[in-house]
C-alpha positions as CSV (number, residue, x, y, z in Angstrom):
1,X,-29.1,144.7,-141.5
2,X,-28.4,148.3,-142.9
3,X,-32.0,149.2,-143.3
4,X,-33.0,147.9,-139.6
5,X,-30.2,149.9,-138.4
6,X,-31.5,153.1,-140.4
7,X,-35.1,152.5,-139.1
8,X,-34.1,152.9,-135.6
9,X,-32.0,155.7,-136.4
10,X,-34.8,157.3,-137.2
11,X,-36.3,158.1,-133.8
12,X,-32.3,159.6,-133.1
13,X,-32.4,161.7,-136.3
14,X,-36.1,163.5,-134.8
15,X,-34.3,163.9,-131.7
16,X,-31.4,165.9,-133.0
17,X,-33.7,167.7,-135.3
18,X,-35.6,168.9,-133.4
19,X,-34.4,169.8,-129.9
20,X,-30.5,170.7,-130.9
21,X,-30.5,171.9,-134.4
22,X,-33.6,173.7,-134.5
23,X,-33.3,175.6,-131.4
24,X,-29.6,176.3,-132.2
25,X,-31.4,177.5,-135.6
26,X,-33.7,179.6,-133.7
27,X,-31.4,181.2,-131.5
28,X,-28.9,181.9,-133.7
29,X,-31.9,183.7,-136.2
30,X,-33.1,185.4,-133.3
31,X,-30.0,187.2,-132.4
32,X,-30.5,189.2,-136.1
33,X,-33.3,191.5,-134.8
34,X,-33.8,194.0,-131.9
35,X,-36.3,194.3,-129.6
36,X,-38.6,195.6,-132.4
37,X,-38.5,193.0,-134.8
38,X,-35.6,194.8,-137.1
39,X,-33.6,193.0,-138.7
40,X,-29.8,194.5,-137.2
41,X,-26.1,193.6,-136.2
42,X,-26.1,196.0,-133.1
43,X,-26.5,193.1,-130.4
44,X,-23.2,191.5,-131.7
45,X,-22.0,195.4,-131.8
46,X,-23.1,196.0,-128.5
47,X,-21.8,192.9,-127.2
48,X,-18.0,193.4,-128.6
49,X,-17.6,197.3,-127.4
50,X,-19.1,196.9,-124.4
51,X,-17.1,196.3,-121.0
52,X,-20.2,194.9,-119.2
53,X,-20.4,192.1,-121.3
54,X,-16.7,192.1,-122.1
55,X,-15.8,192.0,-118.2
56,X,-19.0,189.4,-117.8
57,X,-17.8,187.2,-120.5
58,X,-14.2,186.9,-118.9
59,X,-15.9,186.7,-115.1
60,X,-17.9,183.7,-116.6
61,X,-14.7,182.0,-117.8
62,X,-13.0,182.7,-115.1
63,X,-15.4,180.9,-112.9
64,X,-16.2,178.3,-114.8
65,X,-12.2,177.6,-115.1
66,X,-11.9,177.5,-111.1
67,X,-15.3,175.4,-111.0
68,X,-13.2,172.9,-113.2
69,X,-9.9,173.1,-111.6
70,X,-11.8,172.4,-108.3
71,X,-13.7,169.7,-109.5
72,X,-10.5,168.2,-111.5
73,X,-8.2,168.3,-108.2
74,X,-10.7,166.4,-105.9
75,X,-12.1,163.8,-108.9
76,X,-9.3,162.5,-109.9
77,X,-7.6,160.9,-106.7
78,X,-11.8,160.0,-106.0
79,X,-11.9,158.0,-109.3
80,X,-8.3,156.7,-108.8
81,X,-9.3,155.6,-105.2
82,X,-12.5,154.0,-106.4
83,X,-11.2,151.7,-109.1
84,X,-8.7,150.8,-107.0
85,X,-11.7,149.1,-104.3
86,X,-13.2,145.7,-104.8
87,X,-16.8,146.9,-104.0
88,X,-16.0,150.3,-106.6
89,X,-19.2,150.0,-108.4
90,X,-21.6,150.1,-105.1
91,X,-19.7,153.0,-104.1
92,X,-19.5,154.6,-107.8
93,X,-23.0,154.6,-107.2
94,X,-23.5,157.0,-103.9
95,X,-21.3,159.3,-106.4
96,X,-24.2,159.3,-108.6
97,X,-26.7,159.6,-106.6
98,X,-26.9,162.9,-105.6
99,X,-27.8,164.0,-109.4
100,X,-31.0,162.1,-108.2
101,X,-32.3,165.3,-106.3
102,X,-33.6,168.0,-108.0
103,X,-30.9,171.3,-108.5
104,X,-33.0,173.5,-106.7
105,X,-33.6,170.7,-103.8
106,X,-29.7,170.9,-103.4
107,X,-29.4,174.7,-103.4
108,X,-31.7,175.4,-100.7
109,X,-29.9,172.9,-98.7
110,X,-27.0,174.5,-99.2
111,X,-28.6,177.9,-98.3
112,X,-29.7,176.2,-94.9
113,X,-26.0,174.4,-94.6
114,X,-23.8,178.1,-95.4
115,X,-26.3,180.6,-93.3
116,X,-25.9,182.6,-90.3
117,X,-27.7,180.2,-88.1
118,X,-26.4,177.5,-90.3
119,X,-24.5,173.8,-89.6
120,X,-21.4,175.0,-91.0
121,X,-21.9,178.4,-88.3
122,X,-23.3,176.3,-85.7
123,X,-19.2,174.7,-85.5
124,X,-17.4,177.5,-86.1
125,X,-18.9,179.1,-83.1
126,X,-18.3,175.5,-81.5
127,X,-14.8,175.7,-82.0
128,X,-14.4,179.4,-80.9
129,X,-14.2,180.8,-84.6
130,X,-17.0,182.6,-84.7
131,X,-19.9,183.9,-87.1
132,X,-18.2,184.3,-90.6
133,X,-20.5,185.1,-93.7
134,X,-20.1,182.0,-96.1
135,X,-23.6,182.5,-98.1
136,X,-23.6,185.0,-100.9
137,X,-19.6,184.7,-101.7
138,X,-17.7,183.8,-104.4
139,X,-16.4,180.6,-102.6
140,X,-19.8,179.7,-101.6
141,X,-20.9,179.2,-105.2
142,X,-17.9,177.8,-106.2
143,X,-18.0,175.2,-103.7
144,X,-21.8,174.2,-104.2
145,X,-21.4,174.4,-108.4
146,X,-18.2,171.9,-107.8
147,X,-20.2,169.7,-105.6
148,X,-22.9,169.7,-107.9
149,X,-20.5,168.6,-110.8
150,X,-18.9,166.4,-109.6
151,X,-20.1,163.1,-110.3
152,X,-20.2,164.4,-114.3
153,X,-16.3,164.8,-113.7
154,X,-15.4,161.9,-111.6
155,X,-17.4,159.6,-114.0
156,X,-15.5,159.8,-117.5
157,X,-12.1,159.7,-115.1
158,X,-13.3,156.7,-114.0
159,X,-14.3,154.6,-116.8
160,X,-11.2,155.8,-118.3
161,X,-9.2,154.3,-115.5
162,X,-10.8,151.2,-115.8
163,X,-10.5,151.0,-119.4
164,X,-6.1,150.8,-119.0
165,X,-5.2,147.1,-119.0
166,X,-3.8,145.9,-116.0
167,X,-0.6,144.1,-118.0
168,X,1.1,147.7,-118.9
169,X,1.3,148.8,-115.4
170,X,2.5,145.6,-114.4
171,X,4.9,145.8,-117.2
172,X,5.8,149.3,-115.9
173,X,6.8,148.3,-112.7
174,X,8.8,145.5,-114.5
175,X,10.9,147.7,-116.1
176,X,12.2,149.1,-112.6
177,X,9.5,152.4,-112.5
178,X,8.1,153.3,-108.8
179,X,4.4,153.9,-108.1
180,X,4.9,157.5,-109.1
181,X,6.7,157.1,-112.1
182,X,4.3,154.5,-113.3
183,X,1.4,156.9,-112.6
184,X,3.5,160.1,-114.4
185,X,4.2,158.0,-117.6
186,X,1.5,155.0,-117.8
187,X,-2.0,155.9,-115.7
188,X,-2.3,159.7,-116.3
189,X,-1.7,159.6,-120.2
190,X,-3.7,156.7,-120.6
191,X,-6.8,158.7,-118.6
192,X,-6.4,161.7,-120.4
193,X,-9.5,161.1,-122.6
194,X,-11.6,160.3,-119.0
195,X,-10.3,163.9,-117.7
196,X,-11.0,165.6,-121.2
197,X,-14.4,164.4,-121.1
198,X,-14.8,165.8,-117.6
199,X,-13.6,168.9,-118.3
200,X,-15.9,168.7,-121.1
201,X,-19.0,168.0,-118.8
202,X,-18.0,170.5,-115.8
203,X,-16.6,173.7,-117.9
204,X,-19.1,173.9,-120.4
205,X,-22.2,174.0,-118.3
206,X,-20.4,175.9,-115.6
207,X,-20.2,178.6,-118.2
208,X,-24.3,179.5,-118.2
209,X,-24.5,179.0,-114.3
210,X,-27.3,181.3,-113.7
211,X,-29.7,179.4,-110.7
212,X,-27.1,179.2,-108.2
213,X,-25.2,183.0,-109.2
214,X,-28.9,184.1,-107.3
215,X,-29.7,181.5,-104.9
216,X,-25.7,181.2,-103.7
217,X,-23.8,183.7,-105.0
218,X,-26.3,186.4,-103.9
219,X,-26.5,188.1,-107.2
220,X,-22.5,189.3,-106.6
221,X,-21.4,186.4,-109.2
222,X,-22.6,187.7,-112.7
223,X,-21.9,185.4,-115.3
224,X,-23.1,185.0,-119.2
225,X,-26.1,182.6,-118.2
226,X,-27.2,185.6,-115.7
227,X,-27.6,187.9,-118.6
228,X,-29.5,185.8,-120.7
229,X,-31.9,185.2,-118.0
230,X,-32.4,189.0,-117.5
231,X,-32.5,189.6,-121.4
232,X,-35.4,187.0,-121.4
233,X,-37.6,187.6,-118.6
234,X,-36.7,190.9,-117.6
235,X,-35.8,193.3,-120.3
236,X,-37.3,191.4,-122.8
237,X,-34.4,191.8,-125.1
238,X,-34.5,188.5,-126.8
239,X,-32.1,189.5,-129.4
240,X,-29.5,190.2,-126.9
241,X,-30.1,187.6,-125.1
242,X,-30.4,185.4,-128.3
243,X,-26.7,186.9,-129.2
244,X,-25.1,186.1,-126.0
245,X,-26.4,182.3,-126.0
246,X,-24.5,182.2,-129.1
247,X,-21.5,183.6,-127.6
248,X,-21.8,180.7,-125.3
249,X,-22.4,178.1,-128.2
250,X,-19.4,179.4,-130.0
251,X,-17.5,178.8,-126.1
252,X,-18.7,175.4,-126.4
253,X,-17.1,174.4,-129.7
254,X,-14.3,176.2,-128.6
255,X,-13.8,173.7,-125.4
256,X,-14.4,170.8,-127.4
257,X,-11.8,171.2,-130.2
258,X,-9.3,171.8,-127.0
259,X,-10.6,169.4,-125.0
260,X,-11.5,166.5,-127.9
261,X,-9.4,163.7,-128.8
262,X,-7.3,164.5,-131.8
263,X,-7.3,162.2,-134.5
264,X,-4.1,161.1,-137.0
265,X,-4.5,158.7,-139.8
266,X,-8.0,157.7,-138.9
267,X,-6.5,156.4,-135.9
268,X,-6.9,158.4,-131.8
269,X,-3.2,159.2,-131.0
């Protein structure tokens, strides 16, 4: 049985090997030389005393943070609602849908949605607002990266939700606690893992955003994943750019130790 199981591990072991080690390998090698092929420690240099990569690296943060937090506040009462449906899993499934359609699909209908002569215009004139600009704004790409993650967040808060057996909140309400204080003290702990997961799935990617910064955000939202684009097909600069996709991978471990389930005795708290 232990040699089957290592056989098809195999296949998995390739896998890693090759598109998430090695490229993390690559990345992390190419960041060591400049634009000339020397080897150097400027770009990490650079990177640290500079305040356009400083300020860059704390806009990218700080975006990806409100990306979250807006994804977090309407997921969770969406997941909570759903498992609490009898037909849960048909509608679980026009949540996933939309990461059916293609990114860039969804951006330009977003561009078409938030334009002058768009839908969203079309009623505000209707209701005696008026023309406001909504494409090329902060909010704009906020709101279309949070719809876009959204099912990624609503998923793992789900599952997790369905996961808590049915007896403690019964025994919860028992015990004389109202709705709320069952909730407080017995739903939301218990789903913790399902909204660290989330978080997990929405801030980390939110992080390298670099499509929608141009397509929504009009080229005003610079982030980290905006840079590395321009390093690569603009400057050239693979090195910088090389350094500041490790910046990102060194983000990513960060959120994870935060965000991952800690572990005492062998046993998940």
């Amino acid at each position: 049985m232990k040699n089957i199981r290592r056989f098809y591990s195999i296949p998995y072991f390739f896998w890693l090997l090759f598109f998430v080690i090695a490229p993390v390998i690559l990345i992390v090698y190419q960041s060591f030389f400049d634009m000339h092929g020397n080897f150097t420690l400027s770009n990490y240099h650079t990177y640290l005393t500079s305040k356009t990569y400083l300020m860059m690296t704390v806009n990218s943060v700080l975006f990806a943070f409100l990306i979250t937090l807006m994804t977090l506040l309407i997921s969770y009462p969406t997941a909570y609602f759903l498992s609490k449906l009898k037909h849960r899993q048909l509608l679980l499934l026009l949540v996933v849908l939309p990461t059916w359609i293609n990114l860039l699909l969804k951006a330009y209908a977003f561009i078409g949605i938030f334009s002058a002569n768009g839908s969203v215009n079309d009623f505000l004139r209707f209701i005696g607002i008026g023309q406001k600009q909504l494409l090329f704004t902060d909010f704009s790409f906020m709101f279309v990266a949070a719809y876009i993650e959204l099912p990624f967040m609503i998923m793992p808060i789900f599952n997790a939700l369905e996961e808590i057996n049915p007896s403690l909140i019964s025994a919860s309400r028992d015990l004389g606690a109202n709705n709320f204080e069952t909730f407080r003290r017995v739903i939301f702990p218990l789903s913790l893992n399902g909204v660290k997961s989330g978080v997990q799935a929405v801030f980390i990617p939110s992080l390298s955003l670099f499509m929608l910064t141009r397509l929504i955000g009009g080229n005003r939202v610079i982030t980290l994943g905006t840079a590395i684009e321009e390093h690569f097909l603009v400057t050239q600069n693979w090195g910088m750019g090389s350094t500041i996709g490790v910046i990102l991978i060194v983000a990513m471990f960060i959120v994870m130790m935060l965000t991952g389930e800690k572990r005492k005795g062998g046993r998940a708290k």
